[in-house]
DSSP file (Angstrom, degrees, kcal/mol; ACC not computed):
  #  RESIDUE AA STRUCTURE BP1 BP2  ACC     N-H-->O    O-->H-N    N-H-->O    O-->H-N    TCO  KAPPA ALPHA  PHI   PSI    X-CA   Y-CA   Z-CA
    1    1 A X              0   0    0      0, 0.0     2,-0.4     0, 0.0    34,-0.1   0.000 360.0 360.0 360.0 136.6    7.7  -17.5    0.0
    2    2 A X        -     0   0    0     34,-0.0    30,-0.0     2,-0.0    26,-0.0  -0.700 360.0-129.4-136.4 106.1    7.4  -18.5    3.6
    3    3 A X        -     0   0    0     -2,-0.4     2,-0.4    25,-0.2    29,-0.1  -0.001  16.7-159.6 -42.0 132.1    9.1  -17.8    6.9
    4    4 A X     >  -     0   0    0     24,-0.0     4,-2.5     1,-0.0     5,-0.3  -0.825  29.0-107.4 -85.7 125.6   10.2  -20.5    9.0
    5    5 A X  H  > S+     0   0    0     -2,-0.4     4,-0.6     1,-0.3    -2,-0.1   0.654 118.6  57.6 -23.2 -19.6   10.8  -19.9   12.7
    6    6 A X  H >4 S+     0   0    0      2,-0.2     3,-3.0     3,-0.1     4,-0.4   0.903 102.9  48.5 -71.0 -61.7   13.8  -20.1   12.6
    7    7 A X  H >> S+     0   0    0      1,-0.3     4,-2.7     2,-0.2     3,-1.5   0.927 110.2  61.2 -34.8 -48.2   14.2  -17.3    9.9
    8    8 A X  H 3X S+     0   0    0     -4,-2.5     4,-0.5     1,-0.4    -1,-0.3   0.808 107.9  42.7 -59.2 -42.1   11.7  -15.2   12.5
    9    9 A X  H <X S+     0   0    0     -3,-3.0     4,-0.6    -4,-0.6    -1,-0.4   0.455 110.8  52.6-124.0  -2.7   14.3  -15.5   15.2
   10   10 A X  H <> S+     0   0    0     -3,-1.5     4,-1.2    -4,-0.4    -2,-0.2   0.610 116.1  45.2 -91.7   0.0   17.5  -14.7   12.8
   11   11 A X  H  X S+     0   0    0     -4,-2.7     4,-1.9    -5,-0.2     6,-0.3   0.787 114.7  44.3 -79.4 -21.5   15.6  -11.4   11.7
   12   12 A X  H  <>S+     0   0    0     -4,-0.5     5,-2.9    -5,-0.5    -3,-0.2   0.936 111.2  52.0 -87.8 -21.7   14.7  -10.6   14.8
   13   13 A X  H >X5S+     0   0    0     -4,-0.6     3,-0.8     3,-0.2     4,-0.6   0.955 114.7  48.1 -71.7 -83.6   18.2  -11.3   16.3
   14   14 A X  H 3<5S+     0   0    0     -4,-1.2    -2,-0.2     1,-0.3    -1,-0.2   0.552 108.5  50.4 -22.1 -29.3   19.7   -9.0   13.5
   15   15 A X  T 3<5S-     0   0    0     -4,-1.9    -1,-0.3     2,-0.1    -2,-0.1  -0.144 107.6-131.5-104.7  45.4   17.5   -6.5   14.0
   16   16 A X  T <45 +     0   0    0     -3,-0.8     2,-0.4     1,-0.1    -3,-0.2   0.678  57.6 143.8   7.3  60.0   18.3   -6.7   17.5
   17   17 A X     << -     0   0    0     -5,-2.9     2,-0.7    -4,-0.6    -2,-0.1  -0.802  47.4-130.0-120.3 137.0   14.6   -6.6   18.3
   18   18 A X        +     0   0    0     -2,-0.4     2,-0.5    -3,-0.1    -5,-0.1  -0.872  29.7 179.9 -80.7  98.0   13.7   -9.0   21.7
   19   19 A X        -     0   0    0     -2,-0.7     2,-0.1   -10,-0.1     5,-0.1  -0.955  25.0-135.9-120.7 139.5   10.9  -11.4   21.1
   20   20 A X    >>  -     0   0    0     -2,-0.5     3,-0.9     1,-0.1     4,-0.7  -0.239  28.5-113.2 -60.5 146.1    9.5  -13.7   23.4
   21   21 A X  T 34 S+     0   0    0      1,-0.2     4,-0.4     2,-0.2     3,-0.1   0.841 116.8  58.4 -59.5 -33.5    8.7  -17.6   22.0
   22   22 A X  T 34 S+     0   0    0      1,-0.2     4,-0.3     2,-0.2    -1,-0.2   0.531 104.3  47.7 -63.4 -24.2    4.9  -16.9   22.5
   23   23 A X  T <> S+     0   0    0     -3,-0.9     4,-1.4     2,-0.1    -1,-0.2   0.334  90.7  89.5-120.1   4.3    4.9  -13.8   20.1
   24   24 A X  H >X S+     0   0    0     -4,-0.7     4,-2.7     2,-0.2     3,-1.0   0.993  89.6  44.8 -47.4 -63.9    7.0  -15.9   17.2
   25   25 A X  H >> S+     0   0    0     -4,-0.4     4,-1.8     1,-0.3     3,-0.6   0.854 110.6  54.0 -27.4 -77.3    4.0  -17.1   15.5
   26   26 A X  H 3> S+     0   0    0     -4,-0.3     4,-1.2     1,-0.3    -1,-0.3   0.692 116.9  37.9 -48.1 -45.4    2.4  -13.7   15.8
   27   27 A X  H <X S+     0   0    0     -4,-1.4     4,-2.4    -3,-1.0     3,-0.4   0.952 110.2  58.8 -63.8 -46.8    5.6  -12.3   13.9
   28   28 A X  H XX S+     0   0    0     -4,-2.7     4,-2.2    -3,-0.6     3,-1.7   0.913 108.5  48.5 -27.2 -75.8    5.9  -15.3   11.6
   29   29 A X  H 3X S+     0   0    0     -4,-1.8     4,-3.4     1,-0.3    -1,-0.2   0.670 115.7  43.1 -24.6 -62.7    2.1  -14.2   10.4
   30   30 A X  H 3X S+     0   0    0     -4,-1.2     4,-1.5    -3,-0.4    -1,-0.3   0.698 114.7  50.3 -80.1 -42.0    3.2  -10.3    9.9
   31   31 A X  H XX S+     0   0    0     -4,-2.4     4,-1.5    -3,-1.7     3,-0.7   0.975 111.9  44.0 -77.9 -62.8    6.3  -11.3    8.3
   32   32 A X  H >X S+     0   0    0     -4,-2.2     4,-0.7     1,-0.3     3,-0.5   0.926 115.9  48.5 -41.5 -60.7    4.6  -13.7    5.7
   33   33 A X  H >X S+     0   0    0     -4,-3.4     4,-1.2     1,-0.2     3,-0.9   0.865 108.7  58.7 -42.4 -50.2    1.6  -10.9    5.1
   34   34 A X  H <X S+     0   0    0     -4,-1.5     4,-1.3    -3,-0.7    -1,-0.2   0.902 116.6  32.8 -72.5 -59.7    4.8   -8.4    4.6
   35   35 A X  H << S+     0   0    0     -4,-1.5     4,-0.4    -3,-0.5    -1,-0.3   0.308 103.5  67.9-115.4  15.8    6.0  -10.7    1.8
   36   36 A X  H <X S+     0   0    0     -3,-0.9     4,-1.8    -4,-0.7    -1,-0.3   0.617 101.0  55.7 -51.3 -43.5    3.0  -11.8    0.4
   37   37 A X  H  X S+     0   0    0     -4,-1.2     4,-2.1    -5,-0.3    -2,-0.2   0.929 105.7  44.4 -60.0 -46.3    2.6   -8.3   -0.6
   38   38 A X  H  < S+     0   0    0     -4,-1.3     4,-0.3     2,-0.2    -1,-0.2   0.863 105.9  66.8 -85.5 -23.7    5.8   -7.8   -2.6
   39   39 A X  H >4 S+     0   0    0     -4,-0.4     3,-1.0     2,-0.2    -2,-0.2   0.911 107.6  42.8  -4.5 -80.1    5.1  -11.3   -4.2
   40   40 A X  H 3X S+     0   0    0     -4,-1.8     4,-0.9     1,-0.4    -2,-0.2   0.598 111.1  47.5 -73.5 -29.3    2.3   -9.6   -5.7
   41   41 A X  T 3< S+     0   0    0     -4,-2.1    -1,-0.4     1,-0.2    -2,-0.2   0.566 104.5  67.5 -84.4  12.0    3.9   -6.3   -6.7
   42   42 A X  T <4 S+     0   0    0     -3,-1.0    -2,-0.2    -4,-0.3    -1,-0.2   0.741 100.3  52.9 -75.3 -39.7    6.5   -8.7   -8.1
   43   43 A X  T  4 S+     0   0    0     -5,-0.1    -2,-0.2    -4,-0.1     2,-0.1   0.729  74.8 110.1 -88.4 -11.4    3.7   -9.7  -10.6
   44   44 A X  S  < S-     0   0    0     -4,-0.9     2,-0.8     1,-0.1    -3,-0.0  -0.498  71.0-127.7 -81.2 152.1    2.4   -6.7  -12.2
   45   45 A X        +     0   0    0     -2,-0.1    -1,-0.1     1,-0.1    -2,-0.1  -0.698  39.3 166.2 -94.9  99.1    3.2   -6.4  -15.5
   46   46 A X        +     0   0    0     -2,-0.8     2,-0.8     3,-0.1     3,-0.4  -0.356  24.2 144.7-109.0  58.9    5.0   -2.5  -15.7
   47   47 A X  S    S+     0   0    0      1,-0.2     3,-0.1     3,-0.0    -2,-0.1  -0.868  75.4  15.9 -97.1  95.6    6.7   -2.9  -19.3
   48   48 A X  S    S+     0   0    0     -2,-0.8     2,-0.6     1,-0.5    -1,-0.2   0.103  94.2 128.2 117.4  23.3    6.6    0.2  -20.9
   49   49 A X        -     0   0    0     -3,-0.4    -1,-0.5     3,-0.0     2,-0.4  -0.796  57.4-133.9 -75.7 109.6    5.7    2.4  -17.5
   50   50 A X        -     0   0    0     -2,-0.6    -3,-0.0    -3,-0.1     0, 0.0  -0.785  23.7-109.2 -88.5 159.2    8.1    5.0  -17.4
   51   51 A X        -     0   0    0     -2,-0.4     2,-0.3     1,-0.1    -1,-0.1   0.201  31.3-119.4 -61.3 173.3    9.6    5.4  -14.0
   52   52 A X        -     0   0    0      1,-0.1     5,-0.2    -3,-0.1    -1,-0.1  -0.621  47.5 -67.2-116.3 172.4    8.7    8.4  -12.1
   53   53 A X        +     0   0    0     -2,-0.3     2,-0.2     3,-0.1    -1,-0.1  -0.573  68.4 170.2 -73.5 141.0   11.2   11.0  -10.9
   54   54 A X        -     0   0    0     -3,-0.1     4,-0.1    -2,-0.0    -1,-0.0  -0.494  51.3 -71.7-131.1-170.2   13.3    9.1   -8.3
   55   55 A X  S    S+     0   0    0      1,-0.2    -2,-0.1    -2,-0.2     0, 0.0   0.699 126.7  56.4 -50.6 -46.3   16.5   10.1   -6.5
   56   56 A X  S    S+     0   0    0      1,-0.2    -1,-0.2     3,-0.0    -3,-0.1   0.909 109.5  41.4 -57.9 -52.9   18.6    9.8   -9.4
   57   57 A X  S    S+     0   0    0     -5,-0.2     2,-0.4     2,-0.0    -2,-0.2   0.343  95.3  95.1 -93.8  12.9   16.7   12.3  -11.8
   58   58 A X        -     0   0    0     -4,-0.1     2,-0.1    -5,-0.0     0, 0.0  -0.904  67.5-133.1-128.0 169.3   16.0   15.2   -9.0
   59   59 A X        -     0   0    0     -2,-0.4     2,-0.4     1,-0.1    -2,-0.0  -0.543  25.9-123.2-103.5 142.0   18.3   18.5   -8.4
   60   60 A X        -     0   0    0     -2,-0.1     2,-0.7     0, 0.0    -1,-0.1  -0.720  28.1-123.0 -86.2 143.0   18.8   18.9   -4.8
   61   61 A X        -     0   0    0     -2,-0.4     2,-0.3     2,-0.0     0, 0.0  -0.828  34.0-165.3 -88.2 138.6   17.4   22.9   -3.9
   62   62 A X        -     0   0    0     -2,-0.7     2,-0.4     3,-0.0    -3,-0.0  -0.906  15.1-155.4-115.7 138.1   20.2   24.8   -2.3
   63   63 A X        -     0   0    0     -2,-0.3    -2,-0.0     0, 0.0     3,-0.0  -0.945  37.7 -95.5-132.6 154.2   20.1   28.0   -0.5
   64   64 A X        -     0   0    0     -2,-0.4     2,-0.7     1,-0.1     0, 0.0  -0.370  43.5-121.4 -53.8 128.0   23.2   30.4   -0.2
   65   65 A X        +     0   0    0     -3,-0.0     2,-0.3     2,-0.0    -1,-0.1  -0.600  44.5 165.2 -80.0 112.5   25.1   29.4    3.2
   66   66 A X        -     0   0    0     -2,-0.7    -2,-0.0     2,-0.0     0, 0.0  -0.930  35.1-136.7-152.0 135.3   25.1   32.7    5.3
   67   67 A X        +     0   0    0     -2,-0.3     2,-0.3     2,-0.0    -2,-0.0  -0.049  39.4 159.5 -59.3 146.1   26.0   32.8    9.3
   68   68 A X        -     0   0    0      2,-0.0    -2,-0.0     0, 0.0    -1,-0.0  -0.855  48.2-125.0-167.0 150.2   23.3   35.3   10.7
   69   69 A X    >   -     0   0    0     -2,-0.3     3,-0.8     1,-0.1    -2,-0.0   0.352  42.3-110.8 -83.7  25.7   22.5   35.3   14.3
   70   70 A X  T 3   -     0   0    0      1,-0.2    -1,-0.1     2,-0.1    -2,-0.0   0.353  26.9-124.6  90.6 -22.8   18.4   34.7   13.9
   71   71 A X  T 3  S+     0   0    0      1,-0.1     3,-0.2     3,-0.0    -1,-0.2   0.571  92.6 101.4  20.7  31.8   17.4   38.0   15.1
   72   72 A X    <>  +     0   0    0     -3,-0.8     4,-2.0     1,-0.1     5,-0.2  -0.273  36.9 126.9-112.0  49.7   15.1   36.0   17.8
   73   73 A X  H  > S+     0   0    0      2,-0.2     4,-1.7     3,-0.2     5,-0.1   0.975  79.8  45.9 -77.5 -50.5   17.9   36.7   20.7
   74   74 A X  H  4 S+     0   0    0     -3,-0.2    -1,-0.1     1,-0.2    -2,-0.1   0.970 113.0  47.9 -79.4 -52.5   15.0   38.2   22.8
   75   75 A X  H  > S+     0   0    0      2,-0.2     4,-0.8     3,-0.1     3,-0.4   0.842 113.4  49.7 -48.1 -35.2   12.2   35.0   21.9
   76   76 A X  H >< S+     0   0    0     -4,-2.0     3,-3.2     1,-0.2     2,-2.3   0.895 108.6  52.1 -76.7 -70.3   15.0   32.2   22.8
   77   77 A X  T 3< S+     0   0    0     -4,-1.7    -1,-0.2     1,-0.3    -2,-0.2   0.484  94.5  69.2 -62.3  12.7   15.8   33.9   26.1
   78   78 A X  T 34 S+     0   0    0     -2,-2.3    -1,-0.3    -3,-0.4    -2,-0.2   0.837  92.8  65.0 -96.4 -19.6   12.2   33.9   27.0
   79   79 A X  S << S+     0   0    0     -3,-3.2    -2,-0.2    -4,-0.8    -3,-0.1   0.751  82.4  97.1 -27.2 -51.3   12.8   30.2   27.2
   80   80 A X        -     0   0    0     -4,-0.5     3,-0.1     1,-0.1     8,-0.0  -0.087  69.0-143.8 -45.7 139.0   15.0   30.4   30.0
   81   81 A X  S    S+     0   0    0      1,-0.3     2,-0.2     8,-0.1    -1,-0.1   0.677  97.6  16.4 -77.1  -9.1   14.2   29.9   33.8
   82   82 A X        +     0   0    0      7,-0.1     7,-2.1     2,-0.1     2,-0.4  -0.937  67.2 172.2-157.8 138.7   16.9   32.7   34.4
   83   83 A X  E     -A   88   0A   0     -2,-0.2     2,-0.5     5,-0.2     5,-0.2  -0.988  10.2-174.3-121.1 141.9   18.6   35.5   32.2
   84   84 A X  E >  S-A   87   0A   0      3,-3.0     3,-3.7    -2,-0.4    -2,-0.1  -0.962  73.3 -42.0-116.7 138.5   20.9   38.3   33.1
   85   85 A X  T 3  S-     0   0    0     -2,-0.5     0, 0.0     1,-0.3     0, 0.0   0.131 116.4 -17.5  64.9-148.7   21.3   40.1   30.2
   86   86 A X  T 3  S+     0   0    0     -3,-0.1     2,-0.4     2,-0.1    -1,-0.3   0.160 117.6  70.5 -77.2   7.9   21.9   38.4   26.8
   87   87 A X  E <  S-A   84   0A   0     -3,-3.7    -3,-3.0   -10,-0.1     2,-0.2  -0.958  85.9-106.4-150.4 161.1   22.9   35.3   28.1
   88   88 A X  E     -A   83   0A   0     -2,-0.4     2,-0.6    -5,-0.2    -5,-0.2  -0.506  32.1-141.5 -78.4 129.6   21.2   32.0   30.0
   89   89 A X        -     0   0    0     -7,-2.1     2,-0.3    -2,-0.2    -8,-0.1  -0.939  26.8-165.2-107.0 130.2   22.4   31.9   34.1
   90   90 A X        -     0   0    0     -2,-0.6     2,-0.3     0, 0.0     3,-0.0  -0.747  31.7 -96.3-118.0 140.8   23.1   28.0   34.8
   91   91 A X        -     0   0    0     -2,-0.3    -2,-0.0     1,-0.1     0, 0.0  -0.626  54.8-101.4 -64.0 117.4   23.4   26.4   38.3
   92   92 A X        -     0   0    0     -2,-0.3    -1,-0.1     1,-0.2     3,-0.0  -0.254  42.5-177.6 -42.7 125.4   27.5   26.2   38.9
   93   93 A X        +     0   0    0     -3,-0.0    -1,-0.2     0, 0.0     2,-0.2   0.573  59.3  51.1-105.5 -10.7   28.5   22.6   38.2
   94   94 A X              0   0    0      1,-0.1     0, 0.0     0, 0.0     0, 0.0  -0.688 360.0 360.0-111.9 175.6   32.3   22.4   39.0
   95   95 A X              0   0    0     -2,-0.2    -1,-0.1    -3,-0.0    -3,-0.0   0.243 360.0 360.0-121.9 360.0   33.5   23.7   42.3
């Protein structure tokens, strides 16, 4: 299979991607190479491969949901350019 320019400028419009007329070719090329490739994994013969664990066949890990406040209160608020206390002092923004 082989892109036509045209094709090149309704992916690239769909993928809302800007290309210049001068860099079509260049995409054309990339695009072709792109699907040369899957041609070719099109053509190996995997009849009697079994599949490998995919999305379907694996258990999501879960961990219990419980609030706790981090116990790093003192390490985030060394972040800050200003603290009083337990809490971040911000420049007033309404008047």
């Amino acid at each position: 299979m082989s892109l036509d320019p045209a094709t090149v400028r309704r992916i690239a419009r769909l993928a809302r991607i800007g290309i210049d007329e001068s860099d079509l070719p260049a995409l054309q090329g990339e695009l072709n190479g792109i699907l040369g490739w899957v041609e070719q994994l099109n053509e190996v013969d995997v009849e009697g491969v079994t599949p490998m664990v995919g999305t379907g066949h694996a258990a999501l890990r879960t961990r219990p949901d419980v609030v706790t406040d981090g116990n790093c209160r003192d390490a985030v608020l060394s972040n800050a350019p200003d603290a009083v206390g337990p809490f971040y002092t911000v420049p007033k923004v309404v008047e």
